[in-house]
C-alpha positions as CSV (number, residue, x, y, z in Angstrom):
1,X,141.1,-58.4,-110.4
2,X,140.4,-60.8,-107.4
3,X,137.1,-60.6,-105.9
4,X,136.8,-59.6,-102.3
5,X,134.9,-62.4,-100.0
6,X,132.7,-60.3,-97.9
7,X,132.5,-63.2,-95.2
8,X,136.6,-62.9,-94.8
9,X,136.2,-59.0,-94.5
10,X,134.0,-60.0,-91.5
11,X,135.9,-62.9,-90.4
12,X,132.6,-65.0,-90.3
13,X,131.3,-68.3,-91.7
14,X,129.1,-68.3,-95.1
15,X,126.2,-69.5,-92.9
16,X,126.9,-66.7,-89.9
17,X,123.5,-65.6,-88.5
18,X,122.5,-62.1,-88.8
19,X,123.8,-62.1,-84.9
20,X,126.9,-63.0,-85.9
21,X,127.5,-60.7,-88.4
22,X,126.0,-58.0,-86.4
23,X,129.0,-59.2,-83.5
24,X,131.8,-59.2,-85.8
25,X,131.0,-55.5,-87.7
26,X,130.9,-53.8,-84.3
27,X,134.4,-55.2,-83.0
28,X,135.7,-54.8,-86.2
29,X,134.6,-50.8,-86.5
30,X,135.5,-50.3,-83.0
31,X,139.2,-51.9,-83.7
32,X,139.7,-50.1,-87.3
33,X,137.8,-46.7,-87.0
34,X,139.7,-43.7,-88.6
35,X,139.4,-41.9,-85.4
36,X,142.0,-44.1,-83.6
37,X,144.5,-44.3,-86.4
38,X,147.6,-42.4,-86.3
39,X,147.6,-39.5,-88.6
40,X,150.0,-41.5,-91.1
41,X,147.7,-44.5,-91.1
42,X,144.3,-42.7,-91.1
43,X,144.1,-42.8,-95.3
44,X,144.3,-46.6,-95.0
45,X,142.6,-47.2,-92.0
46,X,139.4,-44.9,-94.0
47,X,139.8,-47.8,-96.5
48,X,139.8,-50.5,-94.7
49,X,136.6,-49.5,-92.4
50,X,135.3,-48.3,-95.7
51,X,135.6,-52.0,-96.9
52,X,134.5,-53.6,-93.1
53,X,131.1,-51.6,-93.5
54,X,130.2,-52.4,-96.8
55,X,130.4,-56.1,-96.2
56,X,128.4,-55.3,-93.3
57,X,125.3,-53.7,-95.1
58,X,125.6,-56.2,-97.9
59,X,125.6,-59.5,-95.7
60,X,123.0,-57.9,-92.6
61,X,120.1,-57.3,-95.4
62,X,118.5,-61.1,-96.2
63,X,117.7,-60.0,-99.8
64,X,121.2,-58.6,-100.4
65,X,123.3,-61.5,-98.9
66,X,121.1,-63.4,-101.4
67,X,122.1,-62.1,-104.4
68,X,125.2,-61.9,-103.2
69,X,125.6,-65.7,-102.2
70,X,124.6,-66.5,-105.8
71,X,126.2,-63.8,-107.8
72,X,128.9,-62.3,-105.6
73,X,129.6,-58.8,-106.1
74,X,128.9,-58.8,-109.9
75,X,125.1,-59.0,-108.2
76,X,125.5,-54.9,-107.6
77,X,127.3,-54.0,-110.9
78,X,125.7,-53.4,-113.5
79,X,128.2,-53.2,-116.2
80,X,130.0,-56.4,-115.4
81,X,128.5,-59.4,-117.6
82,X,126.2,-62.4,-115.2
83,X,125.2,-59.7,-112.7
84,X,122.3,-57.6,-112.8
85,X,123.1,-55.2,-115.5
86,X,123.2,-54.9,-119.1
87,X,121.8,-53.4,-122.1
88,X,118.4,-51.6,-122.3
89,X,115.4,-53.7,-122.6
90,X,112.0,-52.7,-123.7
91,X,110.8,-53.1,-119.8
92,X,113.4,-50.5,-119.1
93,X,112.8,-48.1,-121.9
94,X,108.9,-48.1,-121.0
95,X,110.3,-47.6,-117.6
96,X,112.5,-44.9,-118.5
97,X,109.3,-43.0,-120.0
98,X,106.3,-43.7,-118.1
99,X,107.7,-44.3,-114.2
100,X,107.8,-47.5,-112.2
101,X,104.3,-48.1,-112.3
102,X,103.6,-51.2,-114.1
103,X,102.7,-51.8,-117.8
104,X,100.5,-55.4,-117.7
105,X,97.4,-53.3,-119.4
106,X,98.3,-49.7,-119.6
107,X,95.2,-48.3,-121.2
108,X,95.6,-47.8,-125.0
109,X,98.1,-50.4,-125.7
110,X,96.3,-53.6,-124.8
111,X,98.6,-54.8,-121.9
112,X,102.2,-56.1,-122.8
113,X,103.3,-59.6,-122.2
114,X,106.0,-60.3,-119.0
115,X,105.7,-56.7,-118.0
116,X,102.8,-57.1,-115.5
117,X,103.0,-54.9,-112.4
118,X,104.9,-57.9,-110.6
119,X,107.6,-58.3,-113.1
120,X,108.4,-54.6,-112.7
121,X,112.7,-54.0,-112.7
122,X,112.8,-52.6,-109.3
123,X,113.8,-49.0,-108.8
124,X,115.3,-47.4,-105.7
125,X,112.9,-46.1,-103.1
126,X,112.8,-42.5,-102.1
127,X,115.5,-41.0,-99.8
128,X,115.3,-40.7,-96.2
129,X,116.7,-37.3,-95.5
130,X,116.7,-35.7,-92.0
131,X,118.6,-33.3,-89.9
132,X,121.7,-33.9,-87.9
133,X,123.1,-31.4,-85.6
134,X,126.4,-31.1,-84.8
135,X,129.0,-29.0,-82.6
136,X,131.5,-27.3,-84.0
137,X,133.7,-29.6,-81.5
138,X,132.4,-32.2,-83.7
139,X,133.5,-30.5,-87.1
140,X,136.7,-30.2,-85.2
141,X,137.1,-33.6,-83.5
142,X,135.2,-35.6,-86.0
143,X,132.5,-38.2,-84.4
144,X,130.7,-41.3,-84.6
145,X,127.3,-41.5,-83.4
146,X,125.5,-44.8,-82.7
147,X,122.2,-45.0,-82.6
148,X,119.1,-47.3,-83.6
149,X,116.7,-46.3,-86.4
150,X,113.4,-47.5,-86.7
151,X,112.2,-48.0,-90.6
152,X,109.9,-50.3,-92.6
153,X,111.4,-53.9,-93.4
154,X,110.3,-56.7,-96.0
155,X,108.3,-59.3,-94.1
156,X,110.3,-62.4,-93.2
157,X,107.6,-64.6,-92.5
158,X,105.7,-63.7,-96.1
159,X,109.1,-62.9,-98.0
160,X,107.1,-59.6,-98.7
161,X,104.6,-61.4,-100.6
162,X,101.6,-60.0,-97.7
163,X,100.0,-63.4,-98.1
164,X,100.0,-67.0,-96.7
165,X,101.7,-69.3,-98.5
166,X,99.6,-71.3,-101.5
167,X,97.0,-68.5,-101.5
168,X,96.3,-66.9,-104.9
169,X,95.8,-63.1,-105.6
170,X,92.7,-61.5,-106.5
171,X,92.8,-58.8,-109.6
172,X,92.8,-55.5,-107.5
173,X,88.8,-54.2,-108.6
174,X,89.5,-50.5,-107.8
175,X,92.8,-50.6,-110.8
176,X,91.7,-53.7,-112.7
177,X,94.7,-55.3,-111.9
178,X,97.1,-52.4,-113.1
179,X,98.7,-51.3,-110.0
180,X,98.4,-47.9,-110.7
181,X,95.1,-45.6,-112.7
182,X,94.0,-41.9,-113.4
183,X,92.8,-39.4,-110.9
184,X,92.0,-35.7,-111.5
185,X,94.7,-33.1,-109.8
186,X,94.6,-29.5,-110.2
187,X,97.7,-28.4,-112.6
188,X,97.4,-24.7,-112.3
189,X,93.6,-23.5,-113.2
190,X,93.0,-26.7,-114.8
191,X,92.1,-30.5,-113.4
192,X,94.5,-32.9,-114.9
193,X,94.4,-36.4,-115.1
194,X,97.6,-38.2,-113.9
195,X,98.8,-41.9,-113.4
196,X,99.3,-42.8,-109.7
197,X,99.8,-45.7,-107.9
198,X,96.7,-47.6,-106.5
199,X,95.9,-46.9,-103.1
200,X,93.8,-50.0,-102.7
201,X,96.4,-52.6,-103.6
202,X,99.3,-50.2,-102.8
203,X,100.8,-50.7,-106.6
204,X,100.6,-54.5,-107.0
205,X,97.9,-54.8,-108.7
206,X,96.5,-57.7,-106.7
207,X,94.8,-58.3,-103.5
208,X,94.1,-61.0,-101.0
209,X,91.4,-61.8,-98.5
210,X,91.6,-61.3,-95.0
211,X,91.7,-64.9,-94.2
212,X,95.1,-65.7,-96.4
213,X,96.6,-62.3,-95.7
214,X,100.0,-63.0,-93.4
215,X,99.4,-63.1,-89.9
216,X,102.7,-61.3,-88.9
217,X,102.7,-58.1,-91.4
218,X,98.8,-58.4,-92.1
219,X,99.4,-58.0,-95.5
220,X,101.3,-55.0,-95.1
221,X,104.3,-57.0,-96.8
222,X,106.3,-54.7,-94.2
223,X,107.1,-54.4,-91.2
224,X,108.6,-52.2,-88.7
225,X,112.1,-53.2,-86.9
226,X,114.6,-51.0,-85.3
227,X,118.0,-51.2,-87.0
228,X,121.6,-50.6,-85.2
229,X,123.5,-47.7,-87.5
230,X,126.5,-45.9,-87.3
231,X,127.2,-42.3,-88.7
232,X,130.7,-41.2,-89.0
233,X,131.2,-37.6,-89.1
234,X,134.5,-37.0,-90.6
235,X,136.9,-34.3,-89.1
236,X,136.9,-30.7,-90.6
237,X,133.7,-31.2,-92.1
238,X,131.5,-28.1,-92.7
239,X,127.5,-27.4,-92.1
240,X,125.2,-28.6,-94.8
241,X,127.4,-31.7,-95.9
242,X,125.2,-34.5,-96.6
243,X,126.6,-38.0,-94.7
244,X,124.5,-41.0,-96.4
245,X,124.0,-44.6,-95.6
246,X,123.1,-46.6,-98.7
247,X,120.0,-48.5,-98.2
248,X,119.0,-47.7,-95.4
249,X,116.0,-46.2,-96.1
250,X,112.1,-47.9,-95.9
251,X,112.0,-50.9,-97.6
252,X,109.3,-51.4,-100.4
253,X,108.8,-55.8,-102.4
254,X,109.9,-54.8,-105.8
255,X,112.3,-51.8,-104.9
256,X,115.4,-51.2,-104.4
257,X,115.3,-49.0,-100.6
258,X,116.6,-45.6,-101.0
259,X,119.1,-44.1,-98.9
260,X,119.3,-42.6,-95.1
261,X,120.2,-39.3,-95.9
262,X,122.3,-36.8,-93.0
263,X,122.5,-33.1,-93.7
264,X,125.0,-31.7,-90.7
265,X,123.4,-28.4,-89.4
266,X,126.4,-26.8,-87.5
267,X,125.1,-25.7,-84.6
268,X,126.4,-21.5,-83.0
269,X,129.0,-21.7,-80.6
270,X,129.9,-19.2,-77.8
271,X,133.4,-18.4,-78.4
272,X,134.2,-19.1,-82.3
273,X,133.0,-18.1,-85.7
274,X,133.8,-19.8,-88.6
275,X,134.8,-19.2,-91.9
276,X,135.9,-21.8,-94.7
277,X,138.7,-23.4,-92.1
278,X,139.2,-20.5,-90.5
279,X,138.0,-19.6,-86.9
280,X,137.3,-16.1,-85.3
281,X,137.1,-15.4,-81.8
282,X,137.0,-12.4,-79.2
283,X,139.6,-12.0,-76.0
284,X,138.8,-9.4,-73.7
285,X,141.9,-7.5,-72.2
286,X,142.6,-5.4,-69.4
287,X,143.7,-1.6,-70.4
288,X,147.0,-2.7,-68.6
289,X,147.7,-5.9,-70.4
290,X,146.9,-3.7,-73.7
291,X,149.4,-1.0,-72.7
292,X,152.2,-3.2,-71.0
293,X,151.9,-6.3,-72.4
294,X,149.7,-9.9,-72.0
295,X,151.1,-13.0,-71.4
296,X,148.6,-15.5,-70.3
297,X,145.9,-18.2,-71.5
298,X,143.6,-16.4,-73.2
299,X,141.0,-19.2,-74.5
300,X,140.2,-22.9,-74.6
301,X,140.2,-24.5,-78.2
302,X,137.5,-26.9,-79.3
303,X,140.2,-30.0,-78.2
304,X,140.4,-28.3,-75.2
305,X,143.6,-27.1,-75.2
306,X,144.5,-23.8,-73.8
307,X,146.0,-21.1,-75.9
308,X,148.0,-19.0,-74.5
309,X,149.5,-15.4,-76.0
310,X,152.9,-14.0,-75.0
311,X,152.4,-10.1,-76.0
312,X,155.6,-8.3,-74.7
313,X,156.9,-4.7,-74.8
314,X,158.8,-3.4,-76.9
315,X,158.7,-6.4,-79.4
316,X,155.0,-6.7,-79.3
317,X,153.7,-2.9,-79.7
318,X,150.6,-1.4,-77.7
319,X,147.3,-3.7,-78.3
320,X,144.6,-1.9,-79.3
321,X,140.3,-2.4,-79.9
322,X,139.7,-4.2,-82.8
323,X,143.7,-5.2,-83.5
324,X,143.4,-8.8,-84.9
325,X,146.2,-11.5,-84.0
326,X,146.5,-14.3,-86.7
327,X,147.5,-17.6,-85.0
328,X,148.6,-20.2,-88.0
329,X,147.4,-23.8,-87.8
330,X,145.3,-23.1,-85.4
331,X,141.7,-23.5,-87.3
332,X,139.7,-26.1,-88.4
333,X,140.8,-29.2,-89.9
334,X,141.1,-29.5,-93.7
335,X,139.4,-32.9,-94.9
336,X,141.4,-35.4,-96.3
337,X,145.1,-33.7,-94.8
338,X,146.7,-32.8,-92.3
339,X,146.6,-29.0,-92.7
340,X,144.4,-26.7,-90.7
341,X,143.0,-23.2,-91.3
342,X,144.2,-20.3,-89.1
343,X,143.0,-18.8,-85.9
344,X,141.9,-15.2,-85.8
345,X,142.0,-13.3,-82.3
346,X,140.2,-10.4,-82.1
347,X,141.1,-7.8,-78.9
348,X,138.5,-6.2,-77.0
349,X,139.5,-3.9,-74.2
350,X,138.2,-3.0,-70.9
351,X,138.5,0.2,-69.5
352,X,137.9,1.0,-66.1
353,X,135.0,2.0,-64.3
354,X,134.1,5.9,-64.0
355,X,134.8,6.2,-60.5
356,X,138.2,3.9,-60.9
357,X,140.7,7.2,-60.8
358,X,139.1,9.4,-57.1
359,X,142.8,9.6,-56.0
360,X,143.7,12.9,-57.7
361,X,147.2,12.2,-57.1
362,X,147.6,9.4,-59.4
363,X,145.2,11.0,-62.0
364,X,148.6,13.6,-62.1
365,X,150.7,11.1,-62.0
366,X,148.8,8.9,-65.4
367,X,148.8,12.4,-67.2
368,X,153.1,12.7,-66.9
369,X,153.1,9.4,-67.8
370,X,150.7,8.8,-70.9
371,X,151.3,10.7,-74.0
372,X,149.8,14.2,-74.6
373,X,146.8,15.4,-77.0
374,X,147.5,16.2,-80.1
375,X,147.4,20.3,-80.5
376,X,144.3,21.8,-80.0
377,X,141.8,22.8,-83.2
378,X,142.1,26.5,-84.0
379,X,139.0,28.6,-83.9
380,X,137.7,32.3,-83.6
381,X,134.7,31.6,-81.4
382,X,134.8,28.9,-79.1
383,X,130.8,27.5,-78.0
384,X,131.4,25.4,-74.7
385,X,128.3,23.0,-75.4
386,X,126.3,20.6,-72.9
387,X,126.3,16.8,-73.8
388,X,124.9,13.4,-72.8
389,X,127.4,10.9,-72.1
390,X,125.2,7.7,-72.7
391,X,123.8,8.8,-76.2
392,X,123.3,5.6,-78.8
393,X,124.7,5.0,-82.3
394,X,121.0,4.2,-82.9
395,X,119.6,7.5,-83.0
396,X,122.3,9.1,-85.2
397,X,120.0,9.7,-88.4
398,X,116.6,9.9,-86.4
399,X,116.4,13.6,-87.2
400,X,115.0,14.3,-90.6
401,X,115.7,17.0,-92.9
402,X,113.7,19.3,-92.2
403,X,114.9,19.2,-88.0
404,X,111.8,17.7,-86.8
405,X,110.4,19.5,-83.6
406,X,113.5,22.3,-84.3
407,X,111.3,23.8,-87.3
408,X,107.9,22.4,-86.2
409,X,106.6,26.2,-85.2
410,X,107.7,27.9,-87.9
411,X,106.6,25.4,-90.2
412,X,103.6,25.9,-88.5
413,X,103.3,29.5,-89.6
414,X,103.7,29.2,-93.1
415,X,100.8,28.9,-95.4
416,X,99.5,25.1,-95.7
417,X,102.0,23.5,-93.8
418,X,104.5,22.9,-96.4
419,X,105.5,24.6,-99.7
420,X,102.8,25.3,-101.8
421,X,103.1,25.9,-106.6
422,X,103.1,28.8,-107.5
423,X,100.1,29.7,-109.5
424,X,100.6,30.2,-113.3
């Protein structure tokens, strides 16, 4: 299979600066974002911006377009022969079973030749995860947000070595030169020794003096710049989906950085619920719309479009609380098609105030005109009772079973309060 030439995905020269290549992704992304695709093209315009931002993240990071310039993309595939890969070697299988900490004099096996702490394969950094909120116009919509992220980068003036150039290491006193050593942490009721990385020579296993440390990153081999990114936030996407941008964590010398890590925390919305890809929400009516029909907008979508319900008589029946209208193709997008959920609409209505009916004549004239109650309930005595008429749901159950206050007095009178054994 031909190999892709990042530069020609970019359209730049092999010797663009980072400037360049910076210029060229953004018109590029802007030009041949899924977004702006018709709904035909959008499979193969996810491919080709797919392809546009990989070359981007390969050829913007120095260390990357390095390995890339000599290797070309055999460089990040391990299982294709001249690249970085292949079989397990003993640096890897120690690796594999003690950690990425360094094996040039691991105590009680008398130090091991080409595996000091700087010879180390590198390993990936730790993960950068954080929290992104999001509307649930953006689930809808999809969205791209730009933005610039601040995170640790290797030293360009030392190359990440934290040092001036020509000046020689020191053996790190505090680790003897290990990179790493024992310290006692509590494991339950217990103190445990366990291997950590050095604190003093942060892993390396070598120190320098203040004098040949490097004047821009101080020996910190690091150093803080603030990165343009670009998080895409495809449509019909759901809360707790994870968006991640490879490499784009904190860089470490000797490690590969870890990813930037996105979990989409869908934020409540006023008029919609969701479920799966389908959406939920409340109309109010008027008790006239519900008993001779609605025809009108009823609510705004989240593309803001308004939807609007044409309930007629006879066809459409009497509307009643809690009567749910299922609208198809009207919920959420489904990722990677063109189908949508459905749209639930659930009716709410309003009766009229208490003192809406003071004309007595048209209080006749609504009892000729709406149907009659049902026949009346049969009894041989008849109580006429008082009643509140603003009595809550919440105190149904309050009473307990024994009445409360209604038996407190005669309660009162037995013996002890309460039922008492009966003596054997």
């Amino acid at each position: 299979m031909e190999e892709i030439d990042l530069y020609e995905v970019l359209g730049v020269e092999k010797g663009a600066s980072q400037a360049e290549i910076r210029k060229a992704y953004h018109k590029l992304a802007r030009t041949h974002h899924p977004d702006k695709a018709a709904a035909e093209d959008r499979e193969e315009a996810d491919t080709k911006f797919k392809a546009i931002l990989q070359a981007y993240e390969t050829l913007y990071d120095v260390e990357k377009r390095a390995l890339y310039d000599q290797y070309g993309m055999a460089a990040f595939d391990g299982s294709r022969p001249g690249g970085m890969g292949g079989g397990m070697n003993m640096e890897d299988l120690m690796t594999e079973m003690f950690g990425d900490m360094g094996f040039g004099g691991m105590p009680g096996m008398g130090g091991m030749p080409g595996m000091g702490p700087r010879d180390m394969k590198a390993k990936k950094g730790q993960d950068d995860e954080k929290d992104f909120p999001v509307t649930l116009e953006d689930l809808y919509l999809g969205k791209t947000q730009r933005f610039g992220a601040t995170k640790n980068v290797i030293c360009g003036h030392c190359k990440g070595k934290g040092a001036k150039d020509g000046a020689k290491p020191k053996k790190c006193s505090s680790c003897q030169g290990q990179g790493h050593k024992q310290v006692p942490r509590q494991v339950g009721p217990f103190l445990t020794p366990v291997v950590v990385a050095c604190d003093t020579c942060n892993g390396t296993g070598e120190i320098y003096s203040d004098k040949e440390k490097c004047r821009k990153c101080k020996g910190n081999r690091t150093m803080s710049e603030k990165k343009p990114l670009e998080l895409y936030v495809p449509r019909g996407s759901h809360g707790g989906e994870r968006i991640v941008l490879p490499g784009e964590a904190d860089q470490s010398p000797n490690q590969e950085p870890g990813d930037l890590v996105f979990v989409l925390e869908e934020q409540p919305h006023e008029t919609f619920q969701r479920a799966g890809a389908d959406l939920l929400a409340d109309i109010h009516v008027s008790l006239a719309e519900a008993l001779c029909g609605l025809s009108r907008v009823v609510l705004k979508h989240l593309d803001g479009r308004g939807i609007a319900i044409d309930h007629q008589k006879p066809k459409g029946g009497i509307l009643r609380p809690g009567q749910l209208l299922r609208v198809e193709g009207e919920g959420m997008p489904i990722k990677k098609s063109e189908a949508h959920g459905n749209l639930f609409i659930r009716i709410n209505v309003d009766f009229p105030e208490d003192d809406y009916l003071q004309d007595q004549t048209i209080t006749t004239k609504l009892l000729e005109l709406l149907p009659k109650p049902g026949p009346p309930v049969q009894a041989e005595t008849v109580d006429e009772v008082e009643y509140e008429t603003n009595a809550s749901i919440d105190d149904f159950g309050g009473t307990d079973a024994h009445g409360e206050d209604a038996w407190e007095d005669e309660d009162d009178e037995g013996a002890g309060g309460g039922a008492q054994c009966a003596q054997q």
